[in-house]
N, C-alpha and C positions, 0 to 999 in steps of 0.2 A: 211204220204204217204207210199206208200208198200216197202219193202223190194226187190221185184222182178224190176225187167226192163221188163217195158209194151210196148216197142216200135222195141226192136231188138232180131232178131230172133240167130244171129250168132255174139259173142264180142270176138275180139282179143284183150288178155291182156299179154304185157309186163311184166315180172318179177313175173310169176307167181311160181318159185320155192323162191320169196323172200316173207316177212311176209305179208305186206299191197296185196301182187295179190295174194297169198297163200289163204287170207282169202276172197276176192270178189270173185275167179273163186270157191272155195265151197260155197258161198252163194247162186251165182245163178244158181250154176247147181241142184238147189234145184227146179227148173221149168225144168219141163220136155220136153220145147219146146223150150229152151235155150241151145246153142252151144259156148262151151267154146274152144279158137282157145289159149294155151298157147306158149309164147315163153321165152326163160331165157337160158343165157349161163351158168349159174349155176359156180360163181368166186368161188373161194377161199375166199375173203376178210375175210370171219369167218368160222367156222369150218361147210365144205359141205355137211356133214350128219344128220344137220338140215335142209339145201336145198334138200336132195335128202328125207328127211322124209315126208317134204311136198310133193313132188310131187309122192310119191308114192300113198299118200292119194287119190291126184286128179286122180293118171290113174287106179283106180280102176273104175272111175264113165265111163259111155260109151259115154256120150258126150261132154268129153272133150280126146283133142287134142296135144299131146307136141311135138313143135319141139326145140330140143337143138344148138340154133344158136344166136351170136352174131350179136347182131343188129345195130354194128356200121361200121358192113360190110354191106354196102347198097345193093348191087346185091344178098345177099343171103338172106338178109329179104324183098326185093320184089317180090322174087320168092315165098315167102309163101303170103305176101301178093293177090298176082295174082292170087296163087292158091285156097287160101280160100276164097277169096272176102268178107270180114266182112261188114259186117253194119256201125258198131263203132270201134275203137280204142281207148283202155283206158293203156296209156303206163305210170307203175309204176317202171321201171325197171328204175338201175340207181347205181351209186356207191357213196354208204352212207358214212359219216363220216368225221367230224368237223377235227380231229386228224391227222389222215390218208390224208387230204388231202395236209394237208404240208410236207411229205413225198413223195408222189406221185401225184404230179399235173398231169402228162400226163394222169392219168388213169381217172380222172374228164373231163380231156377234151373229150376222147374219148366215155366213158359210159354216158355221160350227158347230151353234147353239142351237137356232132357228132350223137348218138345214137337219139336224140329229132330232128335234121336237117331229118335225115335218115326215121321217122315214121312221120313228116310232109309232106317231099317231097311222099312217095308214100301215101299217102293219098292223096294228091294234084292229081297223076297220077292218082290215079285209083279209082278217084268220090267217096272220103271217108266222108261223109258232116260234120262229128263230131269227133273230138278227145278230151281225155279227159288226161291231163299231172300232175303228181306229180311233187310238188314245194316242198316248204320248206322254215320255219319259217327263216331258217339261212338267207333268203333273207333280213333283216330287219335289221342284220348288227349295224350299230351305230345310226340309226334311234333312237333318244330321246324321242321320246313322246311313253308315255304307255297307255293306252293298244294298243299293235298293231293292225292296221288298215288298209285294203285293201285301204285307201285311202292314206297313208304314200306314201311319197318319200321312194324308197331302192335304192339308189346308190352306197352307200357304204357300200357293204357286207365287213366283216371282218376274211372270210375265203375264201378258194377257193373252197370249198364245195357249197356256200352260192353263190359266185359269179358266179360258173357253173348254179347254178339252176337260177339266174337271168338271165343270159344269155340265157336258154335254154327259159323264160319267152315270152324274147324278140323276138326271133324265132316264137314263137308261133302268138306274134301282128304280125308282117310281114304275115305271113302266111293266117290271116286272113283279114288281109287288101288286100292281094296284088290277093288271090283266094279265098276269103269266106267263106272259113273253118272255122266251128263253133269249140270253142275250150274252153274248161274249166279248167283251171289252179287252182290244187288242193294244197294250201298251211298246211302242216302236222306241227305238234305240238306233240312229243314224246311219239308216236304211242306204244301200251305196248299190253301185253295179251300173251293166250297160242299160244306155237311156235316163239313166239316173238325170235330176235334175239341174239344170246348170247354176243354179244361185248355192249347191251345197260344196263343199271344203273341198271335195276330190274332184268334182269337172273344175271349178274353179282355178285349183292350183294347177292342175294337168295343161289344163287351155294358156295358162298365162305361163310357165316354164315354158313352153313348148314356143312361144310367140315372143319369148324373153321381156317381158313383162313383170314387175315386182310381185310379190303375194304379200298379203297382208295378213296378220298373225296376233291375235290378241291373245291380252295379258303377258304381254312380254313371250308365249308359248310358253306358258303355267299350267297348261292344263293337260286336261287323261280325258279323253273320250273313248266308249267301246264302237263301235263301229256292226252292222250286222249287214253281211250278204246277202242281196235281196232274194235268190235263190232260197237259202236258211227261213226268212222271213214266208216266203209261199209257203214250203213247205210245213209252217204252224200255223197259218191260217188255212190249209187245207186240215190238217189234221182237229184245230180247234172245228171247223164246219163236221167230219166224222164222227165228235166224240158223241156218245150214244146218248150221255145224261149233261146236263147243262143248266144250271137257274139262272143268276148273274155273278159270272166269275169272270175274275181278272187273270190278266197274264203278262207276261216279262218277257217281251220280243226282241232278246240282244244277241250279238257275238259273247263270245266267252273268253277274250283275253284283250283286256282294256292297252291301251297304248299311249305313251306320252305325245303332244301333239308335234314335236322339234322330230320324234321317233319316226312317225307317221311319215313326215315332210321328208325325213329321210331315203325310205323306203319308195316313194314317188320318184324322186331323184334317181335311184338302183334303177327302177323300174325305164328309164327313160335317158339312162345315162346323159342325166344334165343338171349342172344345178339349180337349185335355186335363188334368187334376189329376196329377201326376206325384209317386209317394214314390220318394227315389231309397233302396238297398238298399245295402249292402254286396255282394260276390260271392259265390255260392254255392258249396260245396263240390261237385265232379264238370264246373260249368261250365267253360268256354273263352272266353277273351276274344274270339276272330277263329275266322272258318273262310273259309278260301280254297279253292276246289275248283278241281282241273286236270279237267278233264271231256273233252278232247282223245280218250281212247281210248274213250268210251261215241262222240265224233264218228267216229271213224273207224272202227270197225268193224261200231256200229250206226247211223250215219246219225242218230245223237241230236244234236238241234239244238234247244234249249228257244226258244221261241217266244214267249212270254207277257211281257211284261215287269211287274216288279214294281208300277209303277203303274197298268196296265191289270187286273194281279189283283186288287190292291185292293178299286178302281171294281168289279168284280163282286164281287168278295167283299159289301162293305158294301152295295149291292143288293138283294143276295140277303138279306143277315141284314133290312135294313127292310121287304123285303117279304114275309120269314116270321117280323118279331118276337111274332106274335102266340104262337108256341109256342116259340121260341128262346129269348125271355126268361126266363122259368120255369125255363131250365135251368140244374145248376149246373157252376161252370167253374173249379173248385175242385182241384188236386190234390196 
């Protein structure tokens, strides 16, 4: 299927100063009949000079739009809604992080929960017939069976990260049961690439190899994570926005070949001909030792076929960070 959205003329995206909207509102403003409506209160949670990097990029282009507002104040993201009238709403915006959310629960409630209540209700208002919502694998929680499946029970997330985003899930059924709003619940699998965020596992390790700096390594490096190309990842949330029929369905936004984490750290290394200093950790509270993704139903009904493989992202990743450490480095990668 095409990379472009064939159906809407004007998409308001949520969290376009964060990595995953960073990188959809540059995809499509690559059609010149596409109007990109951004909003993002632009946090702190990681250092904001990768958020304001991205968005400089975007307000270079002429048809895209930033307004700087938190969207969990409902009265001042209706007034932009009202005013721009989208088509769609594709709301990625959200406050990330496994870690961090047992430090700060109030701020999951507000950026996740409150913020998802807030882009359903004026949609609702103002004849929005499609929204498209960023989930999250952390929904799956103590869910036993591998590979995870759109069809699994998630009842018991095991972080509050995990639990906002199921909640914000459930919002979204209501929503559609109760006024028809078609709605696509995008579940994400450790979204990586350039501009990627500096609090995740690959700027982190990349930045502190390169600085000779230790990495830190929980659960002794027990673990399997799948990893997804943020490229891969656009390309199924374009294709989920084109699918013709839609109620509320879920999907499985991963790579397709899981890797041990010692594996991973390896391959950084190749990539960078350097090694690494490795502290191993105990396991963290909220984390998962494996994630296995069944992705089969993002294959068949959106034509999602991740491309990238994990060594090839790499090699571009660590690339990209040596030929922009002049301003990369500086930043902190800390969460």
């Amino acid at each position: 299927m095409s990379r472009t959205i064939n159906k809407y003329k004007k998409v308001l995206i949520t969290g376009t100063a964060g990595f995953i909207g960073f990188h959809l509102a540059k995809e499509l403003l690559k059609n010149k009949n596409c109007k990109i409506i951004g909003v993002d209160v632009v946090t702190d949670y990681y250092d904001i000079r990768m958020k304001q990097k991205r968005n400089e990029i975007l307000k270079k282009h002429p048809n895209y739009r930033f307004y700087k507002t938190n969207i969990a104040d409902y009265k001042k993201f209706e007034i932009i809604v009202k005013k721009e009238k989208p088509d769609i709403i594709i709301h990625l915006a959200a406050q990330a992080g496994v870690r961090y959310s047992l430090a700060n629960p109030w701020s999951y409630a507000e950026s996740n929960y409150l913020a998802t209540l807030n882009v359903l209700e004026s949609a609702k208002r103002h004849y929005i017939k499609r929204v498209l919502i960023a989930s999250s694998g952390s929904v799956y929680g103590k869910n036993g069976k591998m590979p995870f499946s759109e069809k699994h029970i998630t009842d018991h997330p095991i972080s509050i990260y995990g639990a906002s985003k199921k909640a914000s899930e459930l919002l979204a059924h209501s929503y559609h049961h109760l006024y028809g709003i078609e709605v696509g619940l995008m579940r994400f699998f450790t979204a990586y690439g350039e501009y990627g965020r500096p609090d995740l596992a690959l700027f982190k390790f990349v930045k502190s190899i390169i600085i000779d700096k230790p990495i830190y390594v929980y659960n002794n490096g027990k673990m399997t994570r799948t990893f997804t190309h943020i490229s891969d990842i656009i390309s199924g949330i374009i294709n989920l926005t084109n699918k013709k029929e839609l109620s509320c369905d879920i999907y499985n936004f991963s790579g397709n070949n899981p890797i041990k984490l010692l594996d991973f750290i390896k391959l950084i290394e190749n990539s960078l001909d350097k090694k690494a200093t490795i502290n191993f950790l105990p396991m963290q509270p909220g984390d998962i030792k494996e994630a296995l993704v069944d992705i089969s139903k993002a294959g068949k009904e959106l034509n999602y076929n991740p491309k990238i493989s994990i060594e090839d992202g790499i090699d571009e990743f660590t690339k990209w960070f040596l030929d922009n450490k002049n301003w990369l480095l500086p930043l902190k990668d800390s969460d």
